[in-house]
C-alpha positions in Angstrom: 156.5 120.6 109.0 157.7 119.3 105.8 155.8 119.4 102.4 155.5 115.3 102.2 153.7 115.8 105.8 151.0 117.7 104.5 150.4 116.0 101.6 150.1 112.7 103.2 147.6 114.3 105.2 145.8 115.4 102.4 145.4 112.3 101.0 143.8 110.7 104.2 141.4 113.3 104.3 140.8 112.5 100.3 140.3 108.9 101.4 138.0 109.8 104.7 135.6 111.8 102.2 135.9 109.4 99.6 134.8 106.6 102.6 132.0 108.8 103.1 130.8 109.0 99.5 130.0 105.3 99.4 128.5 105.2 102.7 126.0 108.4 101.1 125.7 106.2 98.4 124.9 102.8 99.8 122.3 104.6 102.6 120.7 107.1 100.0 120.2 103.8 97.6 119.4 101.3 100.2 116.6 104.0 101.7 115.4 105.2 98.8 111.8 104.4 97.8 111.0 103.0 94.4 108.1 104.7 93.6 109.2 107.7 93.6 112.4 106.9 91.8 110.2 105.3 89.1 108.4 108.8 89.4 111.8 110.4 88.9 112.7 108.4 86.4 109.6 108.9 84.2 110.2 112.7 83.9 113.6 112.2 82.7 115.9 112.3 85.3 118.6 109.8 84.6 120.3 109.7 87.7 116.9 107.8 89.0 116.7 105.3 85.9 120.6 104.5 86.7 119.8 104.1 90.6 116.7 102.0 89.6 119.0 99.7 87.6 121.8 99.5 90.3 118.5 98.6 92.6 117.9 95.3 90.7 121.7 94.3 91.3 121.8 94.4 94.6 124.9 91.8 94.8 126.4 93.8 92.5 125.7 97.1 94.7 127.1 96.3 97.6 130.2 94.3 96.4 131.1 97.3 94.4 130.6 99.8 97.8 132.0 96.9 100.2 135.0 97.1 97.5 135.8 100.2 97.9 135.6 100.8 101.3 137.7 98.0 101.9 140.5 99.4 100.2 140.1 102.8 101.6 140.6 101.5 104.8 143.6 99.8 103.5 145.2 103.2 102.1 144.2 104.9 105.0 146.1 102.6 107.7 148.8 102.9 105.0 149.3 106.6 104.9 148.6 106.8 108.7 150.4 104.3 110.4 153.7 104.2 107.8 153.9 107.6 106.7 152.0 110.3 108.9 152.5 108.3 111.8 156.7 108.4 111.2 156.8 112.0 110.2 154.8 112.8 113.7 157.5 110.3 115.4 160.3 112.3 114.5 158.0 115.4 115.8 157.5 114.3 119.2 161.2 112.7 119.4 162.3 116.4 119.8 160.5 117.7 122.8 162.2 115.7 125.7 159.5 114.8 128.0 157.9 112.6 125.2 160.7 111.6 123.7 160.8 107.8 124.6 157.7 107.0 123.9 157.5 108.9 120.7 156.7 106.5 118.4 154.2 104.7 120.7 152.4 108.3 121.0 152.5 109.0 117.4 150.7 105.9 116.0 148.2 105.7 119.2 147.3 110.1 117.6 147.2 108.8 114.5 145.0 105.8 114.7 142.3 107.9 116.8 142.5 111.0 114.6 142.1 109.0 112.2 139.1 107.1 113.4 137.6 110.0 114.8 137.4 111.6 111.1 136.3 108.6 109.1 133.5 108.1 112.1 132.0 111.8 111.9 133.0 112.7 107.8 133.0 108.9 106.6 130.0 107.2 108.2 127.9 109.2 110.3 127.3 112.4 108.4 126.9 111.1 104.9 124.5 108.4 106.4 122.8 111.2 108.2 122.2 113.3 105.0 121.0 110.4 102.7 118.7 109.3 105.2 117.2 112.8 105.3 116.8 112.7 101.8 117.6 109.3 99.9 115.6 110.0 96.9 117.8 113.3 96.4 121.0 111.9 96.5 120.7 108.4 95.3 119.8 110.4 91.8 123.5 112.0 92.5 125.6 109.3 93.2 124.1 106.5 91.2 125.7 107.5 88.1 129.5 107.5 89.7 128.3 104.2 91.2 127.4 102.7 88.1 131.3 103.8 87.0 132.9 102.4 89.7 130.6 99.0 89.6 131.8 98.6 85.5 135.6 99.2 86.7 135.9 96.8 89.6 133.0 94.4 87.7 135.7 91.5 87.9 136.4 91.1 91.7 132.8 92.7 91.9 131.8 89.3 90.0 133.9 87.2 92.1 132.6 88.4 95.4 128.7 88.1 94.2 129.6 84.7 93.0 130.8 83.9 96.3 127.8 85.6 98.5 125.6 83.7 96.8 127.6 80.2 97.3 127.8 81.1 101.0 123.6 82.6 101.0 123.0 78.8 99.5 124.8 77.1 102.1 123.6 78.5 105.1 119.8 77.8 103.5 119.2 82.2 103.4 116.4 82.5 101.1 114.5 85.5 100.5 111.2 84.0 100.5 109.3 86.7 102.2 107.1 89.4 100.3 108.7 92.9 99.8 105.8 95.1 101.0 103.3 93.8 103.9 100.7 95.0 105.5 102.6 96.2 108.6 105.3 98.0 106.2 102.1 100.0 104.3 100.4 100.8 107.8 103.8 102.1 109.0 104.5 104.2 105.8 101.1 105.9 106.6 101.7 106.5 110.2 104.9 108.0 109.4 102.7 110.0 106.9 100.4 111.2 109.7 103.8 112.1 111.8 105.3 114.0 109.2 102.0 115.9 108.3 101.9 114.6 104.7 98.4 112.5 105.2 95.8 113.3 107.5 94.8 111.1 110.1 90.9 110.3 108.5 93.2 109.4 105.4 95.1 107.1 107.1 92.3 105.6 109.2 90.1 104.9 105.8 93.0 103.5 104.0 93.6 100.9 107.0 89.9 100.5 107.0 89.9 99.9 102.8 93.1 97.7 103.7 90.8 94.9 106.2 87.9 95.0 103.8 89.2 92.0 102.4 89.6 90.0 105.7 86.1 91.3 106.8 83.1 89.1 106.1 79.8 89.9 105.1 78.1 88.8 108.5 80.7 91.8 110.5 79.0 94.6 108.2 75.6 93.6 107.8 72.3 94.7 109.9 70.9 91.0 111.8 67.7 89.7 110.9 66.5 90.2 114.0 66.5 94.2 113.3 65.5 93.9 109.8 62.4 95.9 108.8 60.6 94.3 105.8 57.1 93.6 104.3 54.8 91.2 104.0 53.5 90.5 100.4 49.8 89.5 101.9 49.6 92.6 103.7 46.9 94.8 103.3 48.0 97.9 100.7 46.7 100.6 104.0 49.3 98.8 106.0 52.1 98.7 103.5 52.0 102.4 102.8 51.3 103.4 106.6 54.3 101.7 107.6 56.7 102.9 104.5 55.4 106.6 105.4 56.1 106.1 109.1 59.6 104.8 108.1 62.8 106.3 107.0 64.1 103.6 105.2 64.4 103.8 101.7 64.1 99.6 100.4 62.5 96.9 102.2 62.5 93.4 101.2 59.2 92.2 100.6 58.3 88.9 101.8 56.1 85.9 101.9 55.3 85.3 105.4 58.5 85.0 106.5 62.2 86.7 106.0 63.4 83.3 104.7 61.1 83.8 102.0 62.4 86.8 100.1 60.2 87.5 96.8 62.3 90.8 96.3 63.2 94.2 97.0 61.1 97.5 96.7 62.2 101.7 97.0 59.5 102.9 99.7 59.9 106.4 97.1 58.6 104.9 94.2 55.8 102.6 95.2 54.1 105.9 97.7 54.7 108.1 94.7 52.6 105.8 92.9 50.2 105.5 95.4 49.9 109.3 95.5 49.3 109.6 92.4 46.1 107.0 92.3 46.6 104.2 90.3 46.3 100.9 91.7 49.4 99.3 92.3 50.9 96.1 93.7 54.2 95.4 95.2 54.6 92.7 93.0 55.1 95.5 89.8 57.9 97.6 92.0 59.9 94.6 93.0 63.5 94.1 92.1 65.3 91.0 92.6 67.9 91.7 95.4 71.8 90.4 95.6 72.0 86.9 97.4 75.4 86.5 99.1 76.8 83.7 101.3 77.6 84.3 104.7 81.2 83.5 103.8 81.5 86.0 101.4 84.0 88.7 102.0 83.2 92.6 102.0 85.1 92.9 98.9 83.2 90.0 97.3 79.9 91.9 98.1 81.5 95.0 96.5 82.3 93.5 93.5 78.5 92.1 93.5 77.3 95.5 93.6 79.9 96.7 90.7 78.0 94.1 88.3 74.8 95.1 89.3 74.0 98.8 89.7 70.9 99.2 90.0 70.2 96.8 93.0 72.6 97.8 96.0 70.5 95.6 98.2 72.1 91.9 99.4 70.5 89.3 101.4 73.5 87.1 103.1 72.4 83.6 102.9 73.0 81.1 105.7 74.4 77.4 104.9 71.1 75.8 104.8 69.5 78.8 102.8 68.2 80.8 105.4 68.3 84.6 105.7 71.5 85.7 108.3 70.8 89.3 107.3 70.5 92.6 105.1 73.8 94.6 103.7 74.1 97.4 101.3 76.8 99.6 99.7 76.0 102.0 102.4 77.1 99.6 104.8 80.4 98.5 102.8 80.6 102.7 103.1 80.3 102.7 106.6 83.2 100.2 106.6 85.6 102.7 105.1 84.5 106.0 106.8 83.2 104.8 110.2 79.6 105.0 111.5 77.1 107.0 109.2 73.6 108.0 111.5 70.3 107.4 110.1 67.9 109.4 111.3 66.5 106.5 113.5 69.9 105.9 115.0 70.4 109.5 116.0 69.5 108.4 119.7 71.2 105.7 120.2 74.8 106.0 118.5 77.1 102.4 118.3 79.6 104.2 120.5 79.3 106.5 123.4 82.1 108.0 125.8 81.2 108.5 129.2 82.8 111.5 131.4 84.8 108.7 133.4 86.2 107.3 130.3 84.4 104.6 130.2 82.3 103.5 126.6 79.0 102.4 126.2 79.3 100.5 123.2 76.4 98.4 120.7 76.7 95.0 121.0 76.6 94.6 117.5 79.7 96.5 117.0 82.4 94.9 115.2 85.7 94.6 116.8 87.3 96.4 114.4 85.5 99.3 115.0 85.5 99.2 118.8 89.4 99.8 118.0 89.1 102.3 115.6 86.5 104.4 117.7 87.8 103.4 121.5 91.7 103.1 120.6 91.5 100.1 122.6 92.4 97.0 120.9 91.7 93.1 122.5 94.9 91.3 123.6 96.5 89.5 120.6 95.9 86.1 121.9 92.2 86.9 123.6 91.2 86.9 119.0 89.2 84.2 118.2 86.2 83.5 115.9 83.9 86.3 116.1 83.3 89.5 115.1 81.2 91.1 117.0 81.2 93.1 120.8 78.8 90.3 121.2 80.3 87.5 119.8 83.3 88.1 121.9 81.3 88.1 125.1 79.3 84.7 124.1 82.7 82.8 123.3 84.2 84.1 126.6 81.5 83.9 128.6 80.4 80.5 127.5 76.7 80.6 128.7 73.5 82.3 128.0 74.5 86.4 128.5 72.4 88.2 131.6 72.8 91.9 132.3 75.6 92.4 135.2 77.7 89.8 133.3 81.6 90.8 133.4 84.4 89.9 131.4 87.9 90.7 132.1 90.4 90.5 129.2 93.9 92.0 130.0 93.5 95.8 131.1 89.9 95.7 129.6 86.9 94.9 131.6 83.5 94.6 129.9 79.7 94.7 131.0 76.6 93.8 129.7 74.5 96.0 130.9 71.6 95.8 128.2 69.8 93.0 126.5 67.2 92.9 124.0 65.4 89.6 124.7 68.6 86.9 124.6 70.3 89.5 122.2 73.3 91.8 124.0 72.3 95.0 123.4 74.8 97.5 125.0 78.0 96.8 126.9 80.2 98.8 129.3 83.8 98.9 128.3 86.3 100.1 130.8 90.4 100.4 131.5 92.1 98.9 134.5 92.8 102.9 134.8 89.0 103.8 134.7 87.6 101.1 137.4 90.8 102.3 139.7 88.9 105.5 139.6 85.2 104.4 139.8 85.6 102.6 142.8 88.0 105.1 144.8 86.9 105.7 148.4 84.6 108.5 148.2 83.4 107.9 144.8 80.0 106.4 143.9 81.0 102.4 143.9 77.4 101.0 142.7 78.9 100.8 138.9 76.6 98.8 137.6 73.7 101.0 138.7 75.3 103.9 137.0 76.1 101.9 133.8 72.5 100.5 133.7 70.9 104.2 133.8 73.3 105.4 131.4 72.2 102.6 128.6 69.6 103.9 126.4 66.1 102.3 126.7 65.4 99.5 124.3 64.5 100.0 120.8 61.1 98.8 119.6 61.9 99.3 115.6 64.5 97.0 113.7 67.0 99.0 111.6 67.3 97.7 107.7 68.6 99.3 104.9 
């Protein structure tokens, strides 16, 4: 085997690695995430300030890396099929049985030895190690990049100049945004996967992430279960009922909910009442927040920001009325999931039976029937609502009635409670779960066992 032999060789296997140094390079930059370059970067690593400048040229980037892979494959058909590809030729022309197809044989080796090594030591492995850590080795390479891009910057120029002449006549724009919603939500489930953020974490920061698509009317408690006081009532009543209650603030009223005068902490005024003196609501009233009903959660936040001592809205209805209560606690609730009072220790939004079934609060927003059941409504069955019940009123299309069923995809649902016209609980159950309810042999009277396992009806309203 002559000396010119092996040195050709040599040089391919130069060129494969040096084929797989700009596929490392374009995957490890390509991949890498910007924060934490910027991170990098900000302690004084300059392999991460150079990758972030190559990162705002990315014509620039990939002409330079499509460059010089180009011409690698080039030098590498060269060396193989002229000169490695002759020397094994003259090889194979010596053993007889081979002989007249020698030269056949040889370039056929060469080309798939060839192709073989750039495929496992030019592509796949480098691409393999700067996917496993992009950040890493995009800090390594970028400075030889940065070389490379200043020496070829001519035909580099040429071929950018030309992308963009061809990206302009095809009508390619890049129009859409760089980050969305699904991208941030995927980024924290690979989180959760990888065991770098908890699963509450990422379930709060989706939950912080629909706070601005969530209304006011999905978080807040319904008049209808709003506890509050009457301004004419007698002072024996007032502190009976604040005593008997464990809310903390009712809105005090005059004669009616529509008519809010303001807000008072049951605390203070049956402290001052303990202590004697002769007090009226009127002198513990505070004027509440009043928030449209189109107001989003994050709009009611930022409410409560500018005033901090009154964490107490009323959501106003188009023509003035009163739609409801909502405090920070329930902007809270929105982020962390369902926080018991004491009143509501009983009778919990959500409850799983033993067949996998889920006896749910009508007033439940969808949301949080996905978050809680890990069932979530076809895409196309979303409509205006919010609500368990909202979505059972614009399905059903008629006054509700205990027994009523509604069958969206694999979910079925039942109302198997009402509180006077209001839905008060419903059954929610999989294709999977009624398959099993109604087996031969099982107990097939489902709505029976639905209606005894919904709580009895609540005389007291929540409020805040």
């Amino acid at each position: 085997m002559s000396t010119s032999f092996v040195g050709e060789g040599f040089a391919i296997l130069l060129l494969i690695l040096l084929n797989g140094f700009f596929a490392l390079a374009e995957m490890s930059l390509v991949t890498s995430r910007k924060p934490r370059l910027e991170a990098e970067a900000a302690r004084g690593n300059r392999g991460a300030a150079v990758a972030l400048r190559l990162l705002e040229t990315p014509d620039s980037l990939f002409s330079t890396v499509q460059i010089g892979i180009t011409l690698i494959g080039i030098l590498t058909g060269a060396f193989g099929g002229a000169s490695v590809a002759a020397h094994l030729t003259h090889v194979l022309a010596d053993m007889p049985a081979v002989a007249p197809y020698a030269a056949s044989l040889a370039f056929g080796v060469v080309i798939i030895v060839t192709t073989y090594l750039t495929l496992i030591f030019g592509e796949l492995v480098p691409k393999k190690m700067a996917f496993a850590s992009p950040e890493r080795f995009a800090c390594a390479v970028a400075p030889v990049m940065l070389v490379f891009m200043r020496l070829s910057m001519p035909a580099v120029w040429l071929l950018s100049l030309s992308a963009r002449a061809a990206s302009t006549i095809l009508r390619i724009r890049e129009d859409g945004p760089s980050v969305t919603d699904e991208d941030i939500r995927g980024m924290l489930a690979e989180g959760v996967r990888s065991g770098v953020v908890l699963d509450a974490e990422r379930t709060m920061s989706e939950r912080v992430m629909r706070l601005g698509d969530r209304s006011v009317t999905s978080i807040m408690t319904h008049r209808t279960r709003v506890a509050w006081l009457d301004s004419e009532a007698p002072q024996e009543d007032i502190i009976e009922r604040l005593a008997a209650s464990t809310y903390s603030r009712f809105p005090v009223c005059d004669g009616d909910l529509d008519n809010v005068l303001g807000v008072i902490k049951a605390r203070e005024y049956l402290a001052a009442c303990a202590e004697g003196a002769d007090v009226t609501l009127k002198n513990f009233m505070r004027q509440p927040v009043f928030i449209p009903e189109t107001a989003r959660a994050l709009d009611l936040l930022e409410a409560f920001r500018t005033t901090p001592h009154v964490h107490f809205a009323m959501v106003v209805g188009e023509y003035g009325e009163v739609q409801g209560i909502v405090t920070l606690n329930d902007v809270l609730e929105a982020i962390v999931g369902d926080i018991p009072s004491p009143d509501e220790a009983d009778e919990p939004e959500a409850v799983r039976r033993a067949d996998g079934s889920w006896l749910l609060d009508g007033m439940m927003h969808i949301d949080d029937m996905a978050d809680v059941t890990g069932l979530r409504l076809p895409d196309e069955k979303h409509g205006d609502f919010e609500t368990l019940a909202g979505l059972l009123l614009q399905h059903l299309g008629k006054l509700p009635a205990i027994g009523d069923t509604l069958r969206l995809g694999p979910l079925h649902f039942e109302i198997v409670d009402m509180d006077g016209r209001r839905i008060d609980r419903v059954l929610l159950s999989t294709a999977a779960t009624l398959k099993d309810e109604y087996a031969p042999g099982t107990d097939t009277a489902a709505q029976k066992s639905a209606t005894d396992a919904a709580p009895p009806k609540g005389g007291s309203n929540p409020a805040a």
